[in-house]
N, C-alpha and C positions, 0 to 999 in steps of 0.2 A: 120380563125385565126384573122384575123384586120393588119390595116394598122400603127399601132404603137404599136404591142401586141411585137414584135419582143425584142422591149426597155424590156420588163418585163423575157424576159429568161434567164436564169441560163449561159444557153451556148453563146448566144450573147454576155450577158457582157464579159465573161470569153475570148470570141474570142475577141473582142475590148482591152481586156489589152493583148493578145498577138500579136496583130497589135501592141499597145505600144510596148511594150517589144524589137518586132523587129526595129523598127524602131530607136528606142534608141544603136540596137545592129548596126545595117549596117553603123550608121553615121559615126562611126570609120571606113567602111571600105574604101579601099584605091579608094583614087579620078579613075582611071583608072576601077574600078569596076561598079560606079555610074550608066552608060546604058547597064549592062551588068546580074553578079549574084545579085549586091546589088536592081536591079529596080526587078528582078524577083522574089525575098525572099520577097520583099514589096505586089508587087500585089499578091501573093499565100495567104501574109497574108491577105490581105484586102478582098480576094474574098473569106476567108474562112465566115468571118462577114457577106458578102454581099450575100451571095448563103443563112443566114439561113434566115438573114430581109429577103430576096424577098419570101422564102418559108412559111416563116409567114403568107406571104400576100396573098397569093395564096387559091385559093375557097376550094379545098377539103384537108382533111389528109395524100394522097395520094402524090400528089404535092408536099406535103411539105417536104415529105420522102425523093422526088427525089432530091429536092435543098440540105437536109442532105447527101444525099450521095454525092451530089456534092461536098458539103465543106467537106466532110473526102477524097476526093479525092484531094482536094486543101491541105489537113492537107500534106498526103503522100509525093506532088507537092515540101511541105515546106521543110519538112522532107530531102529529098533526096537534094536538095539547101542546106541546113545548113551544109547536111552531106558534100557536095563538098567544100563548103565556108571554112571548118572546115579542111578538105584535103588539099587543097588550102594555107592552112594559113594564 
């Protein structure tokens, strides 16, 4: 894949404006949440971006699958936090 192929995919940018997205959403949330659901919505998103860059980089197409499925497991990770955050109100 290469070591800055990762910049040129479709789904990296798209995951980098959902890292945005969230990070714009949790800043509202309430100070008392800060090391709690709002740090773990943060990292679910950032490691969804980081698990595709590292699989980018990674020697075979194989590899690269597993970091994919890793960040659709980080997607889920997101998903179930929002849902709670959202419960939570």
């Amino acid at each position: 894949m290469g070591e800055t192929k990762h910049r040129e995919l479709e789904v990296w940018k798209r995951s980098i404006g959902l890292v945005k997205k969230i990070y714009q959403i949790t800043k509202d949330f309430p100070v008392e949440e800060r090391y709690g659901l709002t740090d773990q919505i943060r990292r679910a998103a950032v490691s969804v971006a980081s698990n595709i860059a590292e699989g980018s980089g990674r020697q075979t197409p194989k590899d690269f699958v597993n970091f994919l499925s890793m960040a659709r497991g980080s997607l889920a990770e997101l998903d179930t936090q929002l849902f709670l955050a959202k419960e939570l109100g």
